[in-house]
N, C-alpha and C positions, 0 to 999 in steps of 0.2 A: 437570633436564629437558634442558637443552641439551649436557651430557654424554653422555648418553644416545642425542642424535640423532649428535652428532659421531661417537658409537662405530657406530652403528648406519648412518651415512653410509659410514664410513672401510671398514665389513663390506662393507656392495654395491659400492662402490671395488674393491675387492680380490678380488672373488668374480667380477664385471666383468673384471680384468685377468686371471684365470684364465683366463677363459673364451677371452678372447681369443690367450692363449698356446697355447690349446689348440686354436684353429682353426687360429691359424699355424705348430702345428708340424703338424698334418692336410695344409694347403695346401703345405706344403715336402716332405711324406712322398710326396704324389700328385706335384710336379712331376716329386721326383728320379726316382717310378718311371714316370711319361711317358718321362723324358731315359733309362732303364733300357733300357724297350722301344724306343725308337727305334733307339738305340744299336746294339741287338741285329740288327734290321731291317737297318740301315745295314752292320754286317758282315757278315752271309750274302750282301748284296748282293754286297759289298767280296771274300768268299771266292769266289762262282761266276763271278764277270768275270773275276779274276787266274786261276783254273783255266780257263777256256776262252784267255784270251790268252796264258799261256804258251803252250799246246799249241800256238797257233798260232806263234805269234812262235820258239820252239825246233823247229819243222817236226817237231811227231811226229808220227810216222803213224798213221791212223785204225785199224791194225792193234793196236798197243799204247797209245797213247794214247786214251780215250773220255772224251768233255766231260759237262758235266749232260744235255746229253740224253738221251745215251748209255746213264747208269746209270739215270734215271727211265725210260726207257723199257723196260731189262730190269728195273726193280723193278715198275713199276706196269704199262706197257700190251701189250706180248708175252703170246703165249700162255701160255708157260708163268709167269709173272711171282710167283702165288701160291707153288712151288716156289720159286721164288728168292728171294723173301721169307724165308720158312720158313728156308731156309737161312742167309743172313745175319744173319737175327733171333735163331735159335736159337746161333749161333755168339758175336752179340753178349749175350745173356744172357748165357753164362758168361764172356766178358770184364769186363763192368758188375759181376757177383761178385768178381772181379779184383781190379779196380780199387778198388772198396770195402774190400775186405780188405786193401790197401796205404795207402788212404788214410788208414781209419782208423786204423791200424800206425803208417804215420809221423809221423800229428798229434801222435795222444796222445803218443810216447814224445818229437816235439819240443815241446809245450805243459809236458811234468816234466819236460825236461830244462833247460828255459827260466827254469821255476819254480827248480829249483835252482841256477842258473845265478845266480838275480839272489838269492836267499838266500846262498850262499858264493862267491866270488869263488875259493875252491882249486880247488872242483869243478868251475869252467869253466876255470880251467887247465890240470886232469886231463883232462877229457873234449874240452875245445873240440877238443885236435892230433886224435884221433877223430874227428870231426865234417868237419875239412877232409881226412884221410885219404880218408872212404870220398866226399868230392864232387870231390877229384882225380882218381880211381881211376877209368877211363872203367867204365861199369857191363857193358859186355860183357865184358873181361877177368876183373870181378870173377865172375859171374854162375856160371861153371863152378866156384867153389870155394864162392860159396853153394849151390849144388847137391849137392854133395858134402856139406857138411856139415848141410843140414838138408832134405836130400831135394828131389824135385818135386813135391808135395805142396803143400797150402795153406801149409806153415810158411813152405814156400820162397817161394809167391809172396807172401807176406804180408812177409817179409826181402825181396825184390827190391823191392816197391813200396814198404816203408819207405825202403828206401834215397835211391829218388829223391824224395821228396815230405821228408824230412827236413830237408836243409840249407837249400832256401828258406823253407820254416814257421819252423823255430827263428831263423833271423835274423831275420825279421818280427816275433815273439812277442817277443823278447829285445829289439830295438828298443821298443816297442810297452810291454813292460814298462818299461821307464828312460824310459819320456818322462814318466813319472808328477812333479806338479810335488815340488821340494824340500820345498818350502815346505807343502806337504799332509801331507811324509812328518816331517817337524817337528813338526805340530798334534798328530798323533800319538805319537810321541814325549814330547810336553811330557804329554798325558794318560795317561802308560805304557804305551803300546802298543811292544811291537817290531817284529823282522821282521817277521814272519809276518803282524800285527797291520797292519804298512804295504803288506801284498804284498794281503791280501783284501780291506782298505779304500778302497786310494787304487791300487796297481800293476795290477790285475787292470781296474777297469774302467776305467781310461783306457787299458787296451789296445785295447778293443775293435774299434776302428775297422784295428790293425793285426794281431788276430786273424783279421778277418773277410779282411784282404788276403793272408791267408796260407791260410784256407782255400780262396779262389777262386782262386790259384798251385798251393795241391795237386791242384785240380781233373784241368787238363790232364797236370799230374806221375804222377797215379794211372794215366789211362790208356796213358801210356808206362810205368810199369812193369809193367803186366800184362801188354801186347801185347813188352814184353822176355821178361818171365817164362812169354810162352803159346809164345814163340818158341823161346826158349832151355833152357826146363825142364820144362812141362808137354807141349806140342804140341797143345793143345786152341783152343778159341774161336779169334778171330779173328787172334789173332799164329800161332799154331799155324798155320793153316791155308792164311797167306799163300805163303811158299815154295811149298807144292803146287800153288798156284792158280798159282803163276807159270811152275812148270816143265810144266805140263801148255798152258802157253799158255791160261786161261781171264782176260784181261786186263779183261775188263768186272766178272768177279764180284770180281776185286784190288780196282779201281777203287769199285765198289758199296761193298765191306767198309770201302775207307779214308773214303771219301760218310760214310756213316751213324754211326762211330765217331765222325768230326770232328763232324758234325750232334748228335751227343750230345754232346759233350764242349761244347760249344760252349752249350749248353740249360742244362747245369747250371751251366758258370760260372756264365749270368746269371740263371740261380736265384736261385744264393748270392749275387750283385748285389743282385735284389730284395731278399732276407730281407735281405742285410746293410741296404742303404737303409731298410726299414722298421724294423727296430729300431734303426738309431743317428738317427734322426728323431724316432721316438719320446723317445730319451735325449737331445735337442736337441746331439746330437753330428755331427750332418750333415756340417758344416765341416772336423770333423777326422777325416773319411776317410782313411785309409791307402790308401796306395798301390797 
């Protein structure tokens, strides 16, 4: 009978500590995404101070130069305001295509190349001088001879934003991969498992935390290569369209275009912030956020 209780004690013991692990990773998931939003808050503030104080402090003129007021007042309050909406919005659509089409270009093919990287040690020999070729290679030089060779077309912007979101993902990933403990990829080992066996069990999710810092680096990378690629190959959306806006002297609708681009880019970093907080909270991985 007293066996019985013991077991039947040691059960609510343990079902009790559950529960409690389970609030306190609840409690740590909410702070991180309080400090999240805060955070976020704190740099748009941080963005529209440094944009009005340069202007001031480098004396540009109200001619080329236009502060936040400036641009919320031709997006939002001017009469014509809906037209200029319309315009900048519909220009940012097919940038945000763009940009998506390069980012997910350059994750995947850094997330396999990463993979095989930490599976064969030749293949990262072979491929690694690649890799630092095309992030020496300023990408405007490169950009005419991607063009030439796989059009201006989506293949092209799809190659121009891989290029630039590539070399900081696969260093994360590849970092992020090797921090997996020894001592994990041994347990494995000793039970028969090999590579591949140590790469799904033990390499892949202790990455996490510097996959998710690779995704929110691709973020802002994506939309510099689409605004290169709408500039330099397509002439469409918002990179396309800057040059004309500038030589025609229309300095507010520039200014609007680079507002709302940065205002996006800026949203989905901390998107990917939240998501990523929420799920490595979840995996009581909080702590070892990547960078």
């Amino acid at each position: 009978m007293s066996r019985l209780t013991l077991t039947s004690t040691h059960e609510v013991g343990g079902d009790a500590l559950e529960r409690e692990m389970r609030r306190e990773r609840s409690r740590a998931m909410w702070r991180a995404l309080g400090r999240s939003l805060l955070l976020f808050a704190l740099m748009v503030a941080v963005v529209l101070v440094l944009w009005q104080t340069l202007l001031t402090v480098f004396g540009v003129t109200d001619y080329v130069g236009k502060g936040p007021g400036d641009v919320w007042q031709w997006l939002v309050s001017d009469a014509d305001a809906g037209e200029n909406r319309a315009l900048v919005f519909g220009r940012l659509g097919t940038t945000l295509g763009h940009a998506f089409i390069g980012f997910v270009s350059g994750l995947v093919v850094a997330l396999v190349v990463a993979l095989l990287f930490q599976l064969s040690r030749g293949i990262e020999a072979a491929l690694m001088p690649v890799a630092m070729l095309l992030r020496s290679v300023p990408l405007v030089a490169m950009a005419p001879v991607v063009t030439l060779i796989f059009g201006r077309d989506l293949v092209g912007v799809a190659v121009i934003g891989a290029i630039v979101v590539l070399f900081p993902a696969l260093v994360n990933i590849v970092f992020g991969l090797r921090s997996a403990s020894p001592q994990m990829n041994d347990l494995v080992a000793v039970y028969g498992g090999g590579k591949v066996t140590q790469l799904v069990k033990v390499a892949l999710p202790t990455s996490l935390p510097a996959f998710f810092a690779a995704v929110r680096i691709s973020v802002p990378g994506a939309f510099t290569g689409a605004l290169l690629a709408e500039w330099l190959a397509t002439g469409d959306g918002i990179g396309g369209s800057l040059s004309g806006a500038v030589t025609q002297a229309k300095f507010t609708e520039v200014w609007a275009a680079v507002a709302v681009t940065t205002a996006v880019a800026l949203v989905l970093y901390n998107l990917v912030q939240v998501i990523e907080t929420t799920v490595l909270a979840r995996r009581g991985m909080d702590a070892q956020r990547g960078v």
